[in-house]
C-alpha positions in Angstrom: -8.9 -51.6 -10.4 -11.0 -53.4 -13.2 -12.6 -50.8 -15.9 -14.2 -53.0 -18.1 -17.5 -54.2 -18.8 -18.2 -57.8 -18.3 -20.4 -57.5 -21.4 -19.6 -56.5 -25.0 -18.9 -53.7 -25.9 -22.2 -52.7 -26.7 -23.7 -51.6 -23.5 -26.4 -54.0 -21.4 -29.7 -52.8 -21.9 -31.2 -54.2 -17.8 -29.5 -51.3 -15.3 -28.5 -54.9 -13.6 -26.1 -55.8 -15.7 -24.6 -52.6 -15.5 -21.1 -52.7 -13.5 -20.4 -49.6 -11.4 -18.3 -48.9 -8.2 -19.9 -48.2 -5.3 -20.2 -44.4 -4.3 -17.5 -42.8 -1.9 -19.4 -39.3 -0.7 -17.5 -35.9 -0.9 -18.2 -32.8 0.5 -16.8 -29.9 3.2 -17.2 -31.0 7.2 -18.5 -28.4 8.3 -21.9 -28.9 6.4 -22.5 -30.9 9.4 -22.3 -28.6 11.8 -25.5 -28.7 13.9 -27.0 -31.2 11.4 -29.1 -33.8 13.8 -31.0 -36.6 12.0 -30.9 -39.8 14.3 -33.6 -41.0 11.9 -30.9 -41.4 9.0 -28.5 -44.0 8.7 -24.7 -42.8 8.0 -24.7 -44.0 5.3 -27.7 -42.3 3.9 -26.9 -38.7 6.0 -23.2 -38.6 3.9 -25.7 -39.3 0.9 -27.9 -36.1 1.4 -24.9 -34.4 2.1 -22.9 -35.4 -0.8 -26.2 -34.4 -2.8 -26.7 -30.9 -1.4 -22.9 -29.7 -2.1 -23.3 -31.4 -5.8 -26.3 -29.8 -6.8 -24.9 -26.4 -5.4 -21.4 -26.8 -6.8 -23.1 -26.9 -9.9 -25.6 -24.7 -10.3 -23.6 -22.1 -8.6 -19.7 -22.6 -9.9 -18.6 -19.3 -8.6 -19.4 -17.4 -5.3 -17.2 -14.8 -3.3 -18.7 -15.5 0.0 -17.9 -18.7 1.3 -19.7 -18.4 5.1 -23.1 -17.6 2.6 -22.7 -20.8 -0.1 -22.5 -22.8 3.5 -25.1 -21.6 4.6 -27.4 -22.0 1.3 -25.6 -25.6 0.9 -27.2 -26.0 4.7 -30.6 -25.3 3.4 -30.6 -27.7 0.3 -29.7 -30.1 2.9 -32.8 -29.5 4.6 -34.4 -29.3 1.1 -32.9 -33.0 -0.1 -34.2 -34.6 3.0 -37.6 -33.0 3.0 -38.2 -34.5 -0.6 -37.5 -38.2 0.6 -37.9 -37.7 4.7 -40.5 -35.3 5.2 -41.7 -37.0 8.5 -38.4 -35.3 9.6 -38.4 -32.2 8.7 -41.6 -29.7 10.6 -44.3 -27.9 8.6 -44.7 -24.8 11.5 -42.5 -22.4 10.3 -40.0 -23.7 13.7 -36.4 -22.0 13.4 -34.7 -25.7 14.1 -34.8 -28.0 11.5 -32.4 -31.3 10.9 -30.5 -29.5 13.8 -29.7 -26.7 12.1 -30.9 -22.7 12.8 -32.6 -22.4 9.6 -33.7 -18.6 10.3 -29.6 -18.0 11.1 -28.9 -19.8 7.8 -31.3 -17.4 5.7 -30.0 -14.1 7.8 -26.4 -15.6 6.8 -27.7 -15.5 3.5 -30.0 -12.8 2.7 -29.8 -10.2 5.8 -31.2 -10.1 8.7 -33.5 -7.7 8.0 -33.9 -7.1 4.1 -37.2 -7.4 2.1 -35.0 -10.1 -0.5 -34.7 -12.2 3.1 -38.5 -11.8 3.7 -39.0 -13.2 0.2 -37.1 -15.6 -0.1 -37.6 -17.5 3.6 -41.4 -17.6 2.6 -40.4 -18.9 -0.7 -37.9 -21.6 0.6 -40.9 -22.2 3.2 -43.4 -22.7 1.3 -41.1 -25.5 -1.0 -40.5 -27.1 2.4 -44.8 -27.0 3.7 -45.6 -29.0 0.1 -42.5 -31.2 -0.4 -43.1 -32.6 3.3 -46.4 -33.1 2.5 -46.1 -35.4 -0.2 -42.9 -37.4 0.9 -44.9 -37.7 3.9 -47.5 -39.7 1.9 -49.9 -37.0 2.7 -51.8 -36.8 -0.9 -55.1 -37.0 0.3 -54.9 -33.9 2.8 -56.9 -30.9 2.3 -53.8 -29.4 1.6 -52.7 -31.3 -1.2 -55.6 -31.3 -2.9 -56.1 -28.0 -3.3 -52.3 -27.6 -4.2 -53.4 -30.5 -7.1 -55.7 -27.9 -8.8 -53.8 -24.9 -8.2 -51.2 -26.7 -10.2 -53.4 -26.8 -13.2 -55.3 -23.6 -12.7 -53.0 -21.7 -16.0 -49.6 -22.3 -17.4 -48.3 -18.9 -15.5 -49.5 -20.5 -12.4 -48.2 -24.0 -13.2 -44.7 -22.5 -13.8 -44.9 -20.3 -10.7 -45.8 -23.4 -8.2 -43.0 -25.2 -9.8 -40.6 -22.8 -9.6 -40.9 -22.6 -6.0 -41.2 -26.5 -6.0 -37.8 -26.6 -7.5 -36.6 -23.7 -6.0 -35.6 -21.7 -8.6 -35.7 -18.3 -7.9 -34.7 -19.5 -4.8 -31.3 -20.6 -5.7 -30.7 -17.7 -8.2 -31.2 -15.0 -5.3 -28.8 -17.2 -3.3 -26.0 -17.1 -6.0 -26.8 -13.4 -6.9 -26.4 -12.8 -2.5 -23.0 -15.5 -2.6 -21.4 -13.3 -5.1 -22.6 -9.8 -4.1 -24.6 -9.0 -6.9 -27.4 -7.5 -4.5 -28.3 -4.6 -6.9 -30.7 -6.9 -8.8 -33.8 -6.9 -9.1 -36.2 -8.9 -11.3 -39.8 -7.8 -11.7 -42.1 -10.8 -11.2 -43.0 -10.9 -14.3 -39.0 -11.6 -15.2 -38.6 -14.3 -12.2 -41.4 -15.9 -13.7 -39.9 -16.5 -17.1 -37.0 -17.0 -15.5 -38.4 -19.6 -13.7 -40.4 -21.1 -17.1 -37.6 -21.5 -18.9 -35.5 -22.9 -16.1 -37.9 -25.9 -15.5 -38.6 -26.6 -19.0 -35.6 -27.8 -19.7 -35.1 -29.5 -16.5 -38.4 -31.1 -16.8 -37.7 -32.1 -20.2 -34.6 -33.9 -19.0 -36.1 -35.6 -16.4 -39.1 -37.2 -17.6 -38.5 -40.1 -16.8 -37.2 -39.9 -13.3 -40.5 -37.9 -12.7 -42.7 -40.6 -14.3 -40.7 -43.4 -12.3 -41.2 -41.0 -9.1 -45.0 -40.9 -10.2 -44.7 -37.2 -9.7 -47.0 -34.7 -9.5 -44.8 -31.6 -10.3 -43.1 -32.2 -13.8 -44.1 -30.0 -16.8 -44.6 -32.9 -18.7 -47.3 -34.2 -17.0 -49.1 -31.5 -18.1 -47.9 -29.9 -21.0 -48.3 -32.5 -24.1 -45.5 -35.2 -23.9 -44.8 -35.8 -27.9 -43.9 -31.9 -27.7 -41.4 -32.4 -25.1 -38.2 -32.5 -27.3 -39.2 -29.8 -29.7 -39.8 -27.7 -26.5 -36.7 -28.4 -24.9 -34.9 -27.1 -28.2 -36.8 -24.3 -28.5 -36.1 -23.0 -24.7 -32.7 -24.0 -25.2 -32.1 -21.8 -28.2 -33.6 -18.9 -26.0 -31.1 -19.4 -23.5 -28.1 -19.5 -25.6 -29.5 -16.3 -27.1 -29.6 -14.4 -23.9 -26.5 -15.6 -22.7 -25.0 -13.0 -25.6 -26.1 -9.9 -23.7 -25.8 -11.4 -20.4 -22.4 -13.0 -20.4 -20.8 -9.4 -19.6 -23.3 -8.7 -17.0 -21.9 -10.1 -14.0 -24.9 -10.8 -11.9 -27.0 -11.8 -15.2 -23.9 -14.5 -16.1 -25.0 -15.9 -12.3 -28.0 -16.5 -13.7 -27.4 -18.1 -17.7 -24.4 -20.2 -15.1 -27.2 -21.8 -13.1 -29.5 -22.4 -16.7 -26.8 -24.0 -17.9 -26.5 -26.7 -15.5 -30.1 -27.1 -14.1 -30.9 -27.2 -18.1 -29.6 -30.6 -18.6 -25.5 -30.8 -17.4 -26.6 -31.4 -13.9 -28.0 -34.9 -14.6 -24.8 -36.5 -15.7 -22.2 -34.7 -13.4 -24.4 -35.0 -10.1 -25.2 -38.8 -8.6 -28.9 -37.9 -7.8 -29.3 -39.2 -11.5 -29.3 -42.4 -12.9 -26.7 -41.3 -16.0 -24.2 -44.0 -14.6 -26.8 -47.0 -13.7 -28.0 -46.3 -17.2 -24.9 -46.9 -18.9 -24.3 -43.1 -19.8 -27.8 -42.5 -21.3 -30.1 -39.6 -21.1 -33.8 -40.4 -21.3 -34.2 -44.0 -20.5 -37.3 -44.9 -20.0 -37.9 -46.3 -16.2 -38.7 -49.6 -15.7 -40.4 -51.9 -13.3 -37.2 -52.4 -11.4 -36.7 -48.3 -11.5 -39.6 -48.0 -9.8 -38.9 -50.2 -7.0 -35.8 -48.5 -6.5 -37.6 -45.1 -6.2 -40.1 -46.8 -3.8 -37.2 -47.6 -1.7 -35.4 -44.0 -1.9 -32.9 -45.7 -3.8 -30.6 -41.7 -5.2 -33.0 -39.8 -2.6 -35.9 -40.3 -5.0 -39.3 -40.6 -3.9 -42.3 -42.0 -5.0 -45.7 -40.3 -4.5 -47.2 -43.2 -4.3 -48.8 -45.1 -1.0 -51.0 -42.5 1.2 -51.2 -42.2 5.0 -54.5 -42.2 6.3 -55.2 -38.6 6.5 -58.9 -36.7 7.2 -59.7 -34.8 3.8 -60.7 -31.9 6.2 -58.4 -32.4 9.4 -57.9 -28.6 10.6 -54.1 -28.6 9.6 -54.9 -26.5 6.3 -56.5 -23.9 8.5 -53.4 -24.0 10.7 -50.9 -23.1 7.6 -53.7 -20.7 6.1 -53.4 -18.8 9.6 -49.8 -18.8 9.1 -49.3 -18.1 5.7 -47.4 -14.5 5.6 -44.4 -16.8 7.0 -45.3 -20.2 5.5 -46.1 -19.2 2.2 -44.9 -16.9 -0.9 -47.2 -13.6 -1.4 -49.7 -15.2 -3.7 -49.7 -18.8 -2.5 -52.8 -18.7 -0.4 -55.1 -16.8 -2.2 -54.2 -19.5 -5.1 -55.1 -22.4 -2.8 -58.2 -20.8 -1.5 -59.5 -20.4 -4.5 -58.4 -24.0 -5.7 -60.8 -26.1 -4.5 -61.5 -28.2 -7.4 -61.0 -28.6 -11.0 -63.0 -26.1 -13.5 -62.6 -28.1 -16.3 -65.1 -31.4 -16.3 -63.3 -33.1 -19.1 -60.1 -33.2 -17.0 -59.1 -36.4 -14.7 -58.1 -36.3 -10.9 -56.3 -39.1 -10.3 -57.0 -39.6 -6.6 -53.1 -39.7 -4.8 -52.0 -43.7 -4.0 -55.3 -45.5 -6.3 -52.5 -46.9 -8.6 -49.4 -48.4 -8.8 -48.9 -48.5 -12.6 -45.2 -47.4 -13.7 -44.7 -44.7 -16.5 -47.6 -41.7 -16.0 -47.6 -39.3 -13.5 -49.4 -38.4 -10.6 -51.7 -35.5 -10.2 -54.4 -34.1 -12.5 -54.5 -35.2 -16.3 -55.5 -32.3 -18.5 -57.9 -33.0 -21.4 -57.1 -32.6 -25.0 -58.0 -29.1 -25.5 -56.8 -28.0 -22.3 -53.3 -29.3 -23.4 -53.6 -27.8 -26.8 -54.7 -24.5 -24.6 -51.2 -24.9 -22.8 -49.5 -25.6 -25.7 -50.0 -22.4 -26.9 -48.0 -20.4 -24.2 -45.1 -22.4 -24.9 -44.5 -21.4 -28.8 -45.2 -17.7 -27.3 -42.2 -18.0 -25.5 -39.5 -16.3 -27.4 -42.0 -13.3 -27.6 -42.9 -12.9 -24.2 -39.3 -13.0 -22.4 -38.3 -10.6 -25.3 -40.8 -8.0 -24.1 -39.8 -8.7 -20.4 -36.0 -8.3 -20.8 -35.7 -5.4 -23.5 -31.8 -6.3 -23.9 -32.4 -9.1 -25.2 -34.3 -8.2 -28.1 -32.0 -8.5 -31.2 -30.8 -11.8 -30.4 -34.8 -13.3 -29.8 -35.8 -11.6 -33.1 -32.9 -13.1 -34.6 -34.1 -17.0 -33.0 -37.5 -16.1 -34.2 -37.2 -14.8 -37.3 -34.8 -17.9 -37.9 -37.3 -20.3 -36.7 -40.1 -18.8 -38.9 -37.7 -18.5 -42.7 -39.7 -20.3 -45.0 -37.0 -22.4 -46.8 -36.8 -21.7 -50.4 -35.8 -18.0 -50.2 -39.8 -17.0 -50.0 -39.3 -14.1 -47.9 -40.9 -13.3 -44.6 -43.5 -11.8 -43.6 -42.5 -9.8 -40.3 -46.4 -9.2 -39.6 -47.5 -12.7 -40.4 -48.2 -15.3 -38.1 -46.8 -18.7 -38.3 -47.7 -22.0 -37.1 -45.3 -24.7 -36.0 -45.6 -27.7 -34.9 -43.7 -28.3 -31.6 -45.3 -31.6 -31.2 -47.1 -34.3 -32.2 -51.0 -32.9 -33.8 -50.1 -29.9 -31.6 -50.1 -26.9 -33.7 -48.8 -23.8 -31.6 -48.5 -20.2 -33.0 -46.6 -17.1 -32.8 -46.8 -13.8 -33.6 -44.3 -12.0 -35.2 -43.0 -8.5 -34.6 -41.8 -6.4 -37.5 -38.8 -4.6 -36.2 
């Protein structure tokens, strides 16, 4: 077995010249239990398999309950193959999908009967009604529109649509329920900054498989890119403050576990990343031939792209509007009803499949102020979770009040209010609390 590079020692630059091993799939047999796709090849079934155990061996390490990590691992299954396959996986709310007894899965995993079950199967619902919609090149659907602007309607929206598109408070109930931690209960308002910080540093990290996917749902897209690294730091130094008052709280270290890996870790220990292809690199920008490896589902990516002729008003919406106490998360559908277009005049809608260039991303592009708008939530950050979760206020005084020393040995101001710059011409402030 031949380790070396063909090259130098200074690694290629093309993803081509790049010698790897081809992948050998790993994961428990019983994941295939009732699992029918005849649309799949093998090959690419063991693939999504593979992938689903991966992603949940990582972001949940530990569990006590083995019959209920199956039976979440069963659902990111489902979840995998809706994002790439979503002309195989139904949009009704149907108890069978891929084969398997989704509504038994979530009973395995919540309750049969519980109000976290009712939660979370309209929260994993409603990830699967938008993710099949735009892997199945539906971006011109009534639907999808209105899910465009809802997207952009405020940065506490934006993070809440994402965390259910990246099913974060999803997972977190399922690893609080796998290791009996069912005493928990976040207010929204925690899930929600739960979920922000979650998928800003995942978003961070994957920039550039989003822009190569053309995505629609990156933070990025968004939020200002030149502030992207600053913000990353800045959310990450948040986390590794709560983890002090978490660590001893069993149920709370479930949830630091899964920030942890989602946060960054997760892209070079999982293969649904390119860290290998890109010769053990972070945050290579995509390329042309990227690109055309996304178009062809090349690591289960997709790219929201090409559109299916679809009526802009075809009577489906109403259908999942009718629906929606099962389909969709309490919220959701007021939020699309109300979403029928952009306010702002000065923002762009890029209609869904008009272009094929590589490196931006799909959906709407936010104008100058309305970034600079955004921009502000993010530097408000530390303060807001700090008010949210009270027992993790000496630790967040202590990252802000760090941030914030003037060097020099000028002293603080605890009431003052100090600007940084997170990114480039962005200046964000935040408001200090004297304590």
């Amino acid at each position: 077995m031949n380790l070396r590079q063909a090259d130098s020692s200074d690694m290629p630059e093309d993803p081509a010249d790049i010698e790897t091993f081809p992948d050998v799939w790993f994961y428990p047999e019983q994941l295939r239990d009732g699992l029918e796709v005849p649309d799949l090849s093998e090959e690419t079934i063991q693939e999504a398999l593979a992938c689903a155990y991966e992603y949940t061996k990582s972001v949940i390490p530990e569990w006590k309950d083995n019959a209920k990590y199956m039976a979440f691992t069963k659902t990111i299954v489902i979840a995998v193959v809706a994002e790439f396959r979503g002309d195989l996986v139904p949009q009704d709310g149907s108890s069978i999908v891929l084969g398997y007894d989704l509504e038994g899965l979530l009973d395995s995993l919540f309750g049969s009967d519980t109000e976290l079950r009712a939660a979370m199967s309209r929260e994993f619902r409603a990830f699967l009604l938008l993710s099949v919609e735009k892997s199945s090149k539906r971006l011109d659907s009534e639907l999808f529109r209105r899910y465009l602007c809802a997207l952009t309607e405020s940065p506490q929206t934006w993070f809440r649509l994402r965390d259910c598109d990246a099913l974060v408070r999803y997972t977190i109930a399922s690893a609080l329920s796998c290791n009996e931690c069912v005493d928990v209960i976040f207010s929204e308002e925690q899930w929600r900054l739960i979920g922000e910080l979650c998928c800003t540093l995942y978003d961070a990290v994957a920039f550039h498989k989003h822009r190569a996917e053309g995505e629609t749902n990156s933070t990025f897209g968004y939020f200002d890119p030149h502030t992207r690294v600053k913000s990353f730091q800045l959310y990450r130094m948040v986390l590794w403050a709560i983890d002090v008052p978490w660590a001893t709280h069993p149920a709370k270290r479930c949830v630091v576990n899964f920030l942890h890996f989602f946060g960054g870790p997760l892209h070079m220990m999982t293969r649904r990343y390119r860290f290998v292809e890109d010769g053990l690199r972070i945050g290579k920008p995509e390329t042309e031939q990227v690109v055309e490896l996304t178009r062809a589902n090349f690591k289960l990516w997709n790219r929201v792209e090409e559109t299916v002729a679809q009526l802009k008003y075809d009577g489906r919406y109403a259908d999942f509007v009718a629906q929606s106490d099962k389909l969709m998360f309490d919220g959701f559908c007021d939020l699309l009803q109300r979403s029928g277009s952009r306010e702002c005049a000065n923002c762009t809608f890029i209609v869904p499949g008009t272009t094929k260039d590589i490196r931006q991303f799909g959906g709407i592009r936010l104008c100058r102020p309305c970034k600079e708008k955004w921009g502000l939530s993010m530097a408000e950050f530390p303060e807001r979770f700090k008010a949210a979760f009270p027992e993790t206020q000496n630790e967040i005084t202590k990252l802000i009040k760090g941030l914030w020393q003037i060097q020099g040995g000028i002293a603080l101001n605890s009431a003052a209010t100090r600007a940084i710059r997170i990114g480039k011409g962005l200046d964000m402030s935040l408001n200090i609390s004297s304590h």
